[in-house]
C-alpha positions as CSV (number, residue, x, y, z in Angstrom):
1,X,24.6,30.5,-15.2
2,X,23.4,30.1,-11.6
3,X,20.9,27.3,-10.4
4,X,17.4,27.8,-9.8
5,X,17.1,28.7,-5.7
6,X,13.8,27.2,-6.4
7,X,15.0,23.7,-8.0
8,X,14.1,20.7,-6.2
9,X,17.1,18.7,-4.7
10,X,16.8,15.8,-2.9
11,X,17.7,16.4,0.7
12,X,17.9,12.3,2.3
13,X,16.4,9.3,1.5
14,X,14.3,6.8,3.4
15,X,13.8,3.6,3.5
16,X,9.7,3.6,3.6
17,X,7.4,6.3,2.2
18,X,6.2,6.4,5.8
19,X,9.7,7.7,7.2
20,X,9.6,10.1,4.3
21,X,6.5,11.3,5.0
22,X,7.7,12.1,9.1
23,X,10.6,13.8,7.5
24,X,8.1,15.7,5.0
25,X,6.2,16.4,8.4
26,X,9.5,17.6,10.6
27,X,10.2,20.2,7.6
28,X,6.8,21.7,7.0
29,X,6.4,22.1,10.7
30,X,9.3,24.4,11.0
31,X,7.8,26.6,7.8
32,X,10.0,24.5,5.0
33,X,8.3,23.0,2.3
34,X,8.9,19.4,0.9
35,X,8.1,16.7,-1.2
36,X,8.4,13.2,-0.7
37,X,9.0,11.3,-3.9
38,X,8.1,7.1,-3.4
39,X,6.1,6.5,-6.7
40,X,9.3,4.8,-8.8
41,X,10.5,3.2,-5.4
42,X,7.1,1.6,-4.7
43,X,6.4,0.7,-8.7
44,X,10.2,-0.6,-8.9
45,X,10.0,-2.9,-5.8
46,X,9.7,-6.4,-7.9
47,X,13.1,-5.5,-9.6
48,X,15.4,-7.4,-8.1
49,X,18.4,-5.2,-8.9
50,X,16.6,-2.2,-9.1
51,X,17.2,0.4,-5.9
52,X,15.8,3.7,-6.3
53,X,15.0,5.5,-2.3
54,X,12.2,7.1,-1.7
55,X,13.2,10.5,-1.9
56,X,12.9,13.5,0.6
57,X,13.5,17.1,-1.8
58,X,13.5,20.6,-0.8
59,X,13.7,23.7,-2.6
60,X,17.6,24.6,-3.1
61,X,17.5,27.9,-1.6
62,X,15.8,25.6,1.7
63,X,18.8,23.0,1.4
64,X,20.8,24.0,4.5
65,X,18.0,25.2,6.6
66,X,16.2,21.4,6.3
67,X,19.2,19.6,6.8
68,X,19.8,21.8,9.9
69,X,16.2,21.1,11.2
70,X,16.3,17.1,10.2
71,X,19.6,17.1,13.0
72,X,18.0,19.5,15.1
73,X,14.7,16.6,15.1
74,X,16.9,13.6,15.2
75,X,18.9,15.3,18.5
76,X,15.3,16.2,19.8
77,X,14.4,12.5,19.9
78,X,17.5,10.9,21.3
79,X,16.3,11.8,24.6
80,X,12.8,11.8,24.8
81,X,11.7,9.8,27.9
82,X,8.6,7.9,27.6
83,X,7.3,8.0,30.9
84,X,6.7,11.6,30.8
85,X,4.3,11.0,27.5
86,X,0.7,10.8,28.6
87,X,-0.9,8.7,26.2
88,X,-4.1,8.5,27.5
89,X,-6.6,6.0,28.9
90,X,-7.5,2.7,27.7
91,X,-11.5,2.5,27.6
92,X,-13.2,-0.6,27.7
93,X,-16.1,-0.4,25.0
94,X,-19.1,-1.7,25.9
95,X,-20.1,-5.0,25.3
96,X,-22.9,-3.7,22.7
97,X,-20.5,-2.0,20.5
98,X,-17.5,-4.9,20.2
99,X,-17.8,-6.2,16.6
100,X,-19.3,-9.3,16.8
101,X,-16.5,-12.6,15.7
102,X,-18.3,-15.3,14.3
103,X,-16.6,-18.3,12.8
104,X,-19.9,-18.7,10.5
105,X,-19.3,-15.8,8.9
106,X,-15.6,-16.1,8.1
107,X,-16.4,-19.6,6.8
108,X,-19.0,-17.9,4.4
109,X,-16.6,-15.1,3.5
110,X,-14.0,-17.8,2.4
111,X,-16.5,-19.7,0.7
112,X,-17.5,-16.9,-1.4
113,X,-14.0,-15.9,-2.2
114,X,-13.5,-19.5,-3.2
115,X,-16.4,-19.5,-5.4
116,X,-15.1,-16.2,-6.8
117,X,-11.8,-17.7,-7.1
118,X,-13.4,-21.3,-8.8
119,X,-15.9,-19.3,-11.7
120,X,-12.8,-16.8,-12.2
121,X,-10.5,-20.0,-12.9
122,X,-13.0,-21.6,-14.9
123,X,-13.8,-18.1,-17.2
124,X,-10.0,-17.5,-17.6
125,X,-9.1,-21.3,-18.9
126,X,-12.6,-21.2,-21.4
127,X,-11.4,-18.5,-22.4
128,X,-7.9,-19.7,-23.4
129,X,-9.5,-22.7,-24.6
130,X,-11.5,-20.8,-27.2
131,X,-8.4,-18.8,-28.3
132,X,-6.8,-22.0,-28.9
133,X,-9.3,-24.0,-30.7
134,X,-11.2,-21.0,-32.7
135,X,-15.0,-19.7,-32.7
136,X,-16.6,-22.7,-33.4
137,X,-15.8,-24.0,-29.5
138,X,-17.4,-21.4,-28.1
139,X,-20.4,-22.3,-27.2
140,X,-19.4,-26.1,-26.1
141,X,-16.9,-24.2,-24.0
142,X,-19.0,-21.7,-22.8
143,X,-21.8,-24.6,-21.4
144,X,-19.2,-26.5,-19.7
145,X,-17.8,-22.8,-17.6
146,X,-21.4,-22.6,-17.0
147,X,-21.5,-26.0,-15.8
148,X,-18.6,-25.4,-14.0
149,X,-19.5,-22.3,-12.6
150,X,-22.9,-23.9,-11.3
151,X,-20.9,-27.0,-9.8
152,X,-18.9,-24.3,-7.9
153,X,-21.6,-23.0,-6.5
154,X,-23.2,-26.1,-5.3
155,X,-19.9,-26.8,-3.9
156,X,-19.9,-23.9,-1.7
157,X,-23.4,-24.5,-0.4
């Protein structure tokens, strides 16, 4: 039985989706297509002992040509000499359109995410309190989140 020329293999592996993506971007330019493969790698991270690369497949029949063309890129770059890259001019934007900093309203962006934070807190431990001590709490429970919820807000005021 022969292989399928038109299996997926996996040609490399990167370290970041974002490397594997360049590669993805070096092969498609010269006419080969490929797949980068990140979805276990990125879902996987918070295993400690867990290692699975982000992956970089071709089709098998395109094995040798895309390994050819990754060197051929890598060789490329090893002597690329940044003085002869034009990168453009900086332009100053006028004053008008520069985003506007204000420590006001990054004071009333954290107290609003406080306040999120504080009624959130106080939903999530009524909540547990009811499931601990049956029905019959709920409404004392749910007056004191509101309670709570309505300090919080005062708080932030």
């Amino acid at each position: 039985m022969t292989a399928d020329p038109d299996m997926l293999v996996t040609l490399t592996t990167a370290r970041t989706e974002f490397e594997g993506a360049n590669l993805v971007n070096v092969l498609k330019a010269a006419g080969i297509p490929a797949r980068v493969f990140a979805a276990t790698a990125n879902t996987m991270q918070w295993e400690a002992g867990y290692s699975d690369p982000i992956k970089v497949q071709v089709r098998r029949q395109d094995l040798e040509r895309a390994g050819e063309e990754i060197r051929r890129n890598k060789q490329a770059s090893v002597d690329l000499d940044w003085d002869e890259i034009d990168v453009g001019q900086f332009e100053d934007m006028a004053a008008e359109a520069r985003p506007r900093f204000s420590f006001a309203t990054q004071r009333n962006r954290r107290q609003r995410r406080a306040l999120i934070a504080g009624v959130g807190m106080a939903l999530i431990t009524c909540g547990f309190m009811v499931s601990m001590m049956g029905p019959r709490f709920a409404l004392p429970v749910a007056i004191m989140a509101v309670m709570l919820a309505v300090g919080a807000w005062f708080k932030s005021r």
